[in-house]
PQR file with spaces between the fields and no chain letter, atoms N, CA, C, O and H, PARSE charges and radii, in Angstrom:
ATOM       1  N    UNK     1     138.328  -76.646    8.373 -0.4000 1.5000
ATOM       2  CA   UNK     1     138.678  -77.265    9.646 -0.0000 2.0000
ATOM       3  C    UNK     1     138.568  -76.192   10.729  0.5500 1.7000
ATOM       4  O    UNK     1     139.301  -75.222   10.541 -0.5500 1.4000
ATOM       5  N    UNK     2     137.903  -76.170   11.680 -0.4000 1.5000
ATOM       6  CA   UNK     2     137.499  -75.645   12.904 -0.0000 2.0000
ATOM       7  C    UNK     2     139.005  -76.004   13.775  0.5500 1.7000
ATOM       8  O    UNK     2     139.977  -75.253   13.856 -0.5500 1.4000
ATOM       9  H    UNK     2     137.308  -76.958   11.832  0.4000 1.0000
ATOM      10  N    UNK     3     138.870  -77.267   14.331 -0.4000 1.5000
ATOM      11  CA   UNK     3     140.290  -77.163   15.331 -0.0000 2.0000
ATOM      12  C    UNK     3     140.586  -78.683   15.063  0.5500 1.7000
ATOM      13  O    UNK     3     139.896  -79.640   14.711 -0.5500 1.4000
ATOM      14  H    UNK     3     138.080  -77.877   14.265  0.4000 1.0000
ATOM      15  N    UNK     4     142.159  -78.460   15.442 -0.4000 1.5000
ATOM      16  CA   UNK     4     142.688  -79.812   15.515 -0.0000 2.0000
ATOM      17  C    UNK     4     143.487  -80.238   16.731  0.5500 1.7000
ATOM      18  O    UNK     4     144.504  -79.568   16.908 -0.5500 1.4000
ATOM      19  H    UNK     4     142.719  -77.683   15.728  0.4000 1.0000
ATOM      20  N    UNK     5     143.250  -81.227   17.629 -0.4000 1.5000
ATOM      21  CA   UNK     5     143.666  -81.644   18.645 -0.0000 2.0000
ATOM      22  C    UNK     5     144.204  -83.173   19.329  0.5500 1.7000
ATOM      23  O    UNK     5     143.664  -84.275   19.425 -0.5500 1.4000
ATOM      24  H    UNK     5     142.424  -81.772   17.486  0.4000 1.0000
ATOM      25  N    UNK     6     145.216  -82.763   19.640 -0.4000 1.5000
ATOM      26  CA   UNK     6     145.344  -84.579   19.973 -0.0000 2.0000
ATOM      27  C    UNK     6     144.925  -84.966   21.733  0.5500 1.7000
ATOM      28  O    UNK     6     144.849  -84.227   22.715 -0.5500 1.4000
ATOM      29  H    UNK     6     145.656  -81.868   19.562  0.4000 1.0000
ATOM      30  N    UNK     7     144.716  -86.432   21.570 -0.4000 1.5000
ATOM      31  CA   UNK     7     143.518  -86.853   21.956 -0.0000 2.0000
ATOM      32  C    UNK     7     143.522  -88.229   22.665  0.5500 1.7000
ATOM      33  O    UNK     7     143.229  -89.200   21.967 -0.5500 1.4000
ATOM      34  H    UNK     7     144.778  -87.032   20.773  0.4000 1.0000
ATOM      35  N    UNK     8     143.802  -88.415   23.894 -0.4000 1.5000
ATOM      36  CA   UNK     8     143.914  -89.860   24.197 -0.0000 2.0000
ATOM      37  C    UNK     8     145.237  -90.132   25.700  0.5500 1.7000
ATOM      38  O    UNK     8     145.695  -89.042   26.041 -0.5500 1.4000
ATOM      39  H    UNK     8     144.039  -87.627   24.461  0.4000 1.0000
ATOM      40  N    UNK     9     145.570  -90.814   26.170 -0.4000 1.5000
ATOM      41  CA   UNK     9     145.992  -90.856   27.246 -0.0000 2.0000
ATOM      42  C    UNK     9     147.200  -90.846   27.077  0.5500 1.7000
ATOM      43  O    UNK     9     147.921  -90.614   28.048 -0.5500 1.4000
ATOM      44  H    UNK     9     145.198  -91.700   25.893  0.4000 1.0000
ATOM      45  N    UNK    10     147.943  -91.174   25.395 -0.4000 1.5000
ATOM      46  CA   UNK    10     149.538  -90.883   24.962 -0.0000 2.0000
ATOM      47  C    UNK    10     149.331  -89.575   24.092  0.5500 1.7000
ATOM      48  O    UNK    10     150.317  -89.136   23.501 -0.5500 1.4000
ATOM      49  H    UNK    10     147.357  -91.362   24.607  0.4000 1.0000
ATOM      50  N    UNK    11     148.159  -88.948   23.978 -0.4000 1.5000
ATOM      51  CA   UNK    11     148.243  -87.997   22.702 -0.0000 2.0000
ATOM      52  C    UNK    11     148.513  -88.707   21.476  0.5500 1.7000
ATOM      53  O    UNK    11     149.423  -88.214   20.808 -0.5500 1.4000
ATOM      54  H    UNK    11     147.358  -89.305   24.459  0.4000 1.0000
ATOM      55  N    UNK    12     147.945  -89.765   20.994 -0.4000 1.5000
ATOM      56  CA   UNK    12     148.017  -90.649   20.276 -0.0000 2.0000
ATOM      57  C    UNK    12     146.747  -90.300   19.544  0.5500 1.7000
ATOM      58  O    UNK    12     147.044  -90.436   18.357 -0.5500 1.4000
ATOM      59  H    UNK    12     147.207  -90.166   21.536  0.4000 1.0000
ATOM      60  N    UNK    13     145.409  -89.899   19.631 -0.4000 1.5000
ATOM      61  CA   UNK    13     144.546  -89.650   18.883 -0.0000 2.0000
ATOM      62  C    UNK    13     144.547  -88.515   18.127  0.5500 1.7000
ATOM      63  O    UNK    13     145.237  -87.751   18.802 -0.5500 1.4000
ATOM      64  H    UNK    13     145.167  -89.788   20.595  0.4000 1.0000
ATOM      65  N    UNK    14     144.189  -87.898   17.102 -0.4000 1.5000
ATOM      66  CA   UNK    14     143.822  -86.878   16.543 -0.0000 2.0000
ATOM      67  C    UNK    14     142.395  -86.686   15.927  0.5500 1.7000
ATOM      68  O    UNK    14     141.688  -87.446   15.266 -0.5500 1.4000
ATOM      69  H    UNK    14     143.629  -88.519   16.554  0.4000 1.0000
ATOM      70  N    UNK    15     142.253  -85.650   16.288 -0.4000 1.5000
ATOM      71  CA   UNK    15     140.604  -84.965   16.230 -0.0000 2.0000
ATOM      72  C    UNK    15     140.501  -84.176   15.505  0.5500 1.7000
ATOM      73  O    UNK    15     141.475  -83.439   15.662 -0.5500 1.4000
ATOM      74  H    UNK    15     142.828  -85.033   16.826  0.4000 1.0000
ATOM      75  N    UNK    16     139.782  -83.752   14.597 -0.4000 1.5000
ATOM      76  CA   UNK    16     139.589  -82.932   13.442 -0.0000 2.0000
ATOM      77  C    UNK    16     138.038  -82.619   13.795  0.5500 1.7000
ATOM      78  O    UNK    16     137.109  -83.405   13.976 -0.5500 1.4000
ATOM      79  H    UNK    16     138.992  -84.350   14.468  0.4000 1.0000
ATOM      80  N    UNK    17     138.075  -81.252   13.829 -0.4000 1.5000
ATOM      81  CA   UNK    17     136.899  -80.648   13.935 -0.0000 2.0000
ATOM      82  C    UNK    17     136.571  -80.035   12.752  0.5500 1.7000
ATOM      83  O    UNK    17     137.594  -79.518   12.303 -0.5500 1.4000
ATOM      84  H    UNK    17     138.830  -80.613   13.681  0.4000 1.0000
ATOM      85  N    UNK    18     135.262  -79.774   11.759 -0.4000 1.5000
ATOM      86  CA   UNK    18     135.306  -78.883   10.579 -0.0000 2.0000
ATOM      87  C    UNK    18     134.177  -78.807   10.020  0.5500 1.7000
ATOM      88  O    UNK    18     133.339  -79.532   10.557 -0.5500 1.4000
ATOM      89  H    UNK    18     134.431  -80.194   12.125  0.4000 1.0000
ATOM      90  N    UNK    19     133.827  -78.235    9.181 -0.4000 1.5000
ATOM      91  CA   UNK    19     132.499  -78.630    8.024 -0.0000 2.0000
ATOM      92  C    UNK    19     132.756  -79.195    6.532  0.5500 1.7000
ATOM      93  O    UNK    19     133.882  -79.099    6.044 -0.5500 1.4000
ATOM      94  H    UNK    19     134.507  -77.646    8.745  0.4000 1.0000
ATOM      95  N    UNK    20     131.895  -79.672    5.953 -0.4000 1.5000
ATOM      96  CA   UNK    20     132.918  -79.754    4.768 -0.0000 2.0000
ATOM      97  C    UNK    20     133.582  -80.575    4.388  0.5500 1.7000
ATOM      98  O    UNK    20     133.939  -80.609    3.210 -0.5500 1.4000
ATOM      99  H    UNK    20     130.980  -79.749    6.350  0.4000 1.0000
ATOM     100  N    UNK    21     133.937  -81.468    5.269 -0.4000 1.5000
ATOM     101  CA   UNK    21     135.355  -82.390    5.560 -0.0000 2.0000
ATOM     102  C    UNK    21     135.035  -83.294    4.716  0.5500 1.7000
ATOM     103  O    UNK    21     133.879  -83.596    4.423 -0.5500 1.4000
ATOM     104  H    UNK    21     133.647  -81.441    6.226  0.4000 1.0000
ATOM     105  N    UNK    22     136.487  -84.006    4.070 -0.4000 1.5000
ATOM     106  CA   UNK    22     135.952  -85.329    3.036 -0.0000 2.0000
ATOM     107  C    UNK    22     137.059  -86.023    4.192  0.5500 1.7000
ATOM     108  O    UNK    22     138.273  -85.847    4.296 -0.5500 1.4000
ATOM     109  H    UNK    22     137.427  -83.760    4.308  0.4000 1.0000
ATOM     110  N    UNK    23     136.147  -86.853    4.981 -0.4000 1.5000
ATOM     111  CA   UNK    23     136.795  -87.304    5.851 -0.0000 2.0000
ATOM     112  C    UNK    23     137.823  -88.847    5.415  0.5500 1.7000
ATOM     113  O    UNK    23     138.699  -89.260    6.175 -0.5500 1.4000
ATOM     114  H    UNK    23     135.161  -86.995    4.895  0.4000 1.0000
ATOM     115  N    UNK    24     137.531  -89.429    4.260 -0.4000 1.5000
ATOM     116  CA   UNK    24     138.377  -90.366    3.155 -0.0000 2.0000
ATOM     117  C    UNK    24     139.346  -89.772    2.354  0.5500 1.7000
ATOM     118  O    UNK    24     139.956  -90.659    1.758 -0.5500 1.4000
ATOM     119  H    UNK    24     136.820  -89.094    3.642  0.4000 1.0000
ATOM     120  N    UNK    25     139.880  -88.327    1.994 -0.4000 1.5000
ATOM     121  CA   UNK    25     140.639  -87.835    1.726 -0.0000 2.0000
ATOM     122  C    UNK    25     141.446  -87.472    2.298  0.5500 1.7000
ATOM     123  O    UNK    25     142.516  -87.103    1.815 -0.5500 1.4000
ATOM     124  H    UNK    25     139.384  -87.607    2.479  0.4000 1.0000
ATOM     125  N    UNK    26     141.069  -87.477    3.856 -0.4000 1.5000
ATOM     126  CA   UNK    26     142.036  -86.745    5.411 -0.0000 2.0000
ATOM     127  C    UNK    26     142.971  -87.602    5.460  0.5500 1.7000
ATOM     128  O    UNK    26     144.180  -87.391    5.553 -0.5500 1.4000
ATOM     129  H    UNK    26     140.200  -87.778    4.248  0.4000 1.0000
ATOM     130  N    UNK    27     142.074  -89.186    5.359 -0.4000 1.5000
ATOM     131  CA   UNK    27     142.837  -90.474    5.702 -0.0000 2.0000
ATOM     132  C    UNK    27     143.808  -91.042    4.834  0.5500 1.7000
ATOM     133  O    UNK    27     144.710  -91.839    5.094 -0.5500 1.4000
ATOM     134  H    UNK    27     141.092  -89.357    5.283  0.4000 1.0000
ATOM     135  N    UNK    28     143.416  -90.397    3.542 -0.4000 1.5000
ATOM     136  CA   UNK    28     144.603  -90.845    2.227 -0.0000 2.0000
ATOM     137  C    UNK    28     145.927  -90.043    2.663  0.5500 1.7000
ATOM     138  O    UNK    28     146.965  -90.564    3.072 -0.5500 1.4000
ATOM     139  H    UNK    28     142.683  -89.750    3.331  0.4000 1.0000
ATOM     140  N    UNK    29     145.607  -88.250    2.441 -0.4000 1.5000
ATOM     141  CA   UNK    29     146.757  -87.876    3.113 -0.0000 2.0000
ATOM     142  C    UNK    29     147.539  -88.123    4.139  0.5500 1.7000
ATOM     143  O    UNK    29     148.744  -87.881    4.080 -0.5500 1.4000
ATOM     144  H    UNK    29     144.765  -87.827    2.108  0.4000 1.0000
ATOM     145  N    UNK    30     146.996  -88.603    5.143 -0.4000 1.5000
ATOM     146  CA   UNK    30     147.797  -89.132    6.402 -0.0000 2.0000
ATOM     147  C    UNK    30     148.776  -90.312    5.758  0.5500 1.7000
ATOM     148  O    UNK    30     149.982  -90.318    5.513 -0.5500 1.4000
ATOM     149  H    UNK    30     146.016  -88.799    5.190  0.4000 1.0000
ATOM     150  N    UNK    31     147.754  -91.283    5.595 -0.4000 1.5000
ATOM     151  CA   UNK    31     148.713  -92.692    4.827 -0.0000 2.0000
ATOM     152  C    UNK    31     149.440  -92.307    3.648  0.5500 1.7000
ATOM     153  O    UNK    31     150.060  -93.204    3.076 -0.5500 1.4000
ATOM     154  H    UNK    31     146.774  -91.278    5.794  0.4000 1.0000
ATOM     155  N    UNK    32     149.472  -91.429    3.293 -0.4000 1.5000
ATOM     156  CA   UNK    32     150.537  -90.789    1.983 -0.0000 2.0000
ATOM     157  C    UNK    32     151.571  -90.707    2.605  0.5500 1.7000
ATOM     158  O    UNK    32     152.568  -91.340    2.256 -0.5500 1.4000
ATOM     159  H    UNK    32     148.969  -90.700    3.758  0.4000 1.0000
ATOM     160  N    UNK    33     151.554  -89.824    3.770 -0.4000 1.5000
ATOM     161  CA   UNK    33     152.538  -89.145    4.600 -0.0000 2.0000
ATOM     162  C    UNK    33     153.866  -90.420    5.457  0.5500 1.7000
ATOM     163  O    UNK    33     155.032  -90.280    5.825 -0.5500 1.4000
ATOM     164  H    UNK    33     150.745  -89.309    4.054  0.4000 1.0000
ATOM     165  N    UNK    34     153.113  -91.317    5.466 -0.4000 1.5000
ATOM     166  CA   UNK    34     153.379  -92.672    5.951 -0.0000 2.0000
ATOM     167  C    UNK    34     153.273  -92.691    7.589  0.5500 1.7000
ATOM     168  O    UNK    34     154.153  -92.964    8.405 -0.5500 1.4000
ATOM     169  H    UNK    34     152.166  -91.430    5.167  0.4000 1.0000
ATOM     170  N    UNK    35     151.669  -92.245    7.841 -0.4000 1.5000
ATOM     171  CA   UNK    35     150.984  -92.255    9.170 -0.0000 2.0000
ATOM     172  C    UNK    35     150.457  -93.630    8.571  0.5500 1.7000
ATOM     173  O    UNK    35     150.166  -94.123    7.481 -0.5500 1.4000
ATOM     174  H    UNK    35     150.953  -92.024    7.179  0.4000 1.0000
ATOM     175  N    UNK    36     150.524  -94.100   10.493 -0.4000 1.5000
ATOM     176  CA   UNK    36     149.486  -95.249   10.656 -0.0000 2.0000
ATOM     177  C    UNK    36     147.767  -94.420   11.142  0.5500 1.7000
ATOM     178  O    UNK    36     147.458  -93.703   12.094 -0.5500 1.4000
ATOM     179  H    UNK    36     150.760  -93.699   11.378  0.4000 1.0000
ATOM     180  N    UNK    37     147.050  -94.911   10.074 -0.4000 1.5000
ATOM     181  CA   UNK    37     145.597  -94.359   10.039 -0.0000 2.0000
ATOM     182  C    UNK    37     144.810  -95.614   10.356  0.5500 1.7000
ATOM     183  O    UNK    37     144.888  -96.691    9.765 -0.5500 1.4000
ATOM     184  H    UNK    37     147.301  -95.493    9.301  0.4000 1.0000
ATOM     185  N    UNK    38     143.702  -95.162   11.838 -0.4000 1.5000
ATOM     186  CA   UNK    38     142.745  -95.843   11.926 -0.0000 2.0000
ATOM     187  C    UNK    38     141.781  -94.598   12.051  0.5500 1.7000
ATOM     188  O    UNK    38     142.156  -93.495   12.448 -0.5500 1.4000
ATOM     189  H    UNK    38     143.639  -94.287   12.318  0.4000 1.0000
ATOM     190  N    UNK    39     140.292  -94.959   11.602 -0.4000 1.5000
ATOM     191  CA   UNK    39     139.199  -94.323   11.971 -0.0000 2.0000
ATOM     192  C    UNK    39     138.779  -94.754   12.813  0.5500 1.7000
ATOM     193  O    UNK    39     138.477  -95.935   12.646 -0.5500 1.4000
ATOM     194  H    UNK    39     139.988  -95.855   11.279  0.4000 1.0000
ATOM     195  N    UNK    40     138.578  -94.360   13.747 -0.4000 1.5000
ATOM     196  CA   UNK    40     137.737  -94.623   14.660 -0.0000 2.0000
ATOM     197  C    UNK    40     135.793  -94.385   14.963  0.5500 1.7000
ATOM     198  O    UNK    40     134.870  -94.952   15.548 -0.5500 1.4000
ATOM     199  H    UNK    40     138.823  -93.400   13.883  0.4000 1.0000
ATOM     200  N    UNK    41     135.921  -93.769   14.534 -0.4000 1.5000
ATOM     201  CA   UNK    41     134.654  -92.311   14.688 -0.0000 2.0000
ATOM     202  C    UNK    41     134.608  -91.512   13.532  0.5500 1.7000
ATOM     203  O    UNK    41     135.571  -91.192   12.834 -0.5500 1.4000
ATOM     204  H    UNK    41     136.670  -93.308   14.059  0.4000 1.0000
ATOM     205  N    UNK    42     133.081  -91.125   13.328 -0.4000 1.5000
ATOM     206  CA   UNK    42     132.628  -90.215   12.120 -0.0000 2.0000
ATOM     207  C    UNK    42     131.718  -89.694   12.623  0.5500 1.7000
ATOM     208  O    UNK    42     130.866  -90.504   12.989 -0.5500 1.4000
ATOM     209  H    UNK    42     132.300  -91.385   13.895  0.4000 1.0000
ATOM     210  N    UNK    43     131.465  -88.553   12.845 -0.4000 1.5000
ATOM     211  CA   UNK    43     129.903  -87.923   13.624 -0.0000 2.0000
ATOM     212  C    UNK    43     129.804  -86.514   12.997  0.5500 1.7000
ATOM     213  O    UNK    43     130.631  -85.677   12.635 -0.5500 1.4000
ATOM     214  H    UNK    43     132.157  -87.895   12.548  0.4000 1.0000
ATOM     215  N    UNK    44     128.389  -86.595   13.016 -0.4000 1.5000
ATOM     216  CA   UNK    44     128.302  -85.346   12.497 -0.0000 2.0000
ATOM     217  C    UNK    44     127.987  -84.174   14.109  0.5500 1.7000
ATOM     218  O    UNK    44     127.504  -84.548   15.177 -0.5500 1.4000
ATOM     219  H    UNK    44     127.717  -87.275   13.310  0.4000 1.0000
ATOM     220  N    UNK    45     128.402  -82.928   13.789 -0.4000 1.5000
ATOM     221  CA   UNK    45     128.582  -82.148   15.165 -0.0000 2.0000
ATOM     222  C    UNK    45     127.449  -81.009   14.987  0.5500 1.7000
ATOM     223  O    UNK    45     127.842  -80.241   14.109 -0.5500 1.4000
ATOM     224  H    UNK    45     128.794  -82.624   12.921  0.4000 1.0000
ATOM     225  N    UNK    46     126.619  -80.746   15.319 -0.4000 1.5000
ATOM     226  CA   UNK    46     125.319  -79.917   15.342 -0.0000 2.0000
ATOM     227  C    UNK    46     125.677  -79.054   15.832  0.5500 1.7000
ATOM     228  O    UNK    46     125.883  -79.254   17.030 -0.5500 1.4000
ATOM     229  H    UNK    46     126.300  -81.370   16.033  0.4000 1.0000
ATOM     230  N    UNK    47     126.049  -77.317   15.232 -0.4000 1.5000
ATOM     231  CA   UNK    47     126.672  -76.277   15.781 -0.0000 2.0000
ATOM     232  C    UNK    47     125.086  -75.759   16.596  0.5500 1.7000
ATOM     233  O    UNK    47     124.060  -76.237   16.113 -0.5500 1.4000
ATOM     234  H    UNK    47     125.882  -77.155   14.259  0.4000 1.0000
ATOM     235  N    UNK    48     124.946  -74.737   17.881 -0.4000 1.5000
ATOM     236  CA   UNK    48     124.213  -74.421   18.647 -0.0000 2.0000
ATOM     237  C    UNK    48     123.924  -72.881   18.593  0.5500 1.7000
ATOM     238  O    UNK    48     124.644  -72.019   19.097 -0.5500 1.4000
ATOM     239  H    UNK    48     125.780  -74.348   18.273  0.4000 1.0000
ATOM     240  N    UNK    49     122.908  -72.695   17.992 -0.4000 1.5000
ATOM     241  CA   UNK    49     121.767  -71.634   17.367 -0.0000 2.0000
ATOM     242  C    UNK    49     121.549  -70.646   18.635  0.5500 1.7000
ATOM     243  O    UNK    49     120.982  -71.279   19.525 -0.5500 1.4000
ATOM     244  H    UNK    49     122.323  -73.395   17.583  0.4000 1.0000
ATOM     245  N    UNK    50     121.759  -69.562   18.941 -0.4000 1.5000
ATOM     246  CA   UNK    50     121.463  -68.235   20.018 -0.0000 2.0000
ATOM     247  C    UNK    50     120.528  -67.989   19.737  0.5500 1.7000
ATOM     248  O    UNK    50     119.944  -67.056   20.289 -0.5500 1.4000
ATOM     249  H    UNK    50     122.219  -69.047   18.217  0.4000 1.0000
């Protein structure tokens, strides 16, 4: 995980930046935790080459 940030006009979103990520395992842990989990978004992020 690169960075994590919340995200949205209540700070209600969370953003996970990373490589690697099993982004269906993020979401189990959350709902383990007894977070309400929606996905919203899945993208892949193209790091920028000097």
């Amino acid at each position: 995980v690169l960075s994590v940030a919340l995200d949205g006009k209540e700070k209600r979103k969370l953003v996970v930046v990373g490589e690697h990520m099993d982004a269906f395992e993020l979401v189990k842990s959350l709902k383990k935790k007894n977070f309400r989990v929606d996905m919203e978004s899945l993208e892949e992020v193209k790091s920028e080459k000097k």
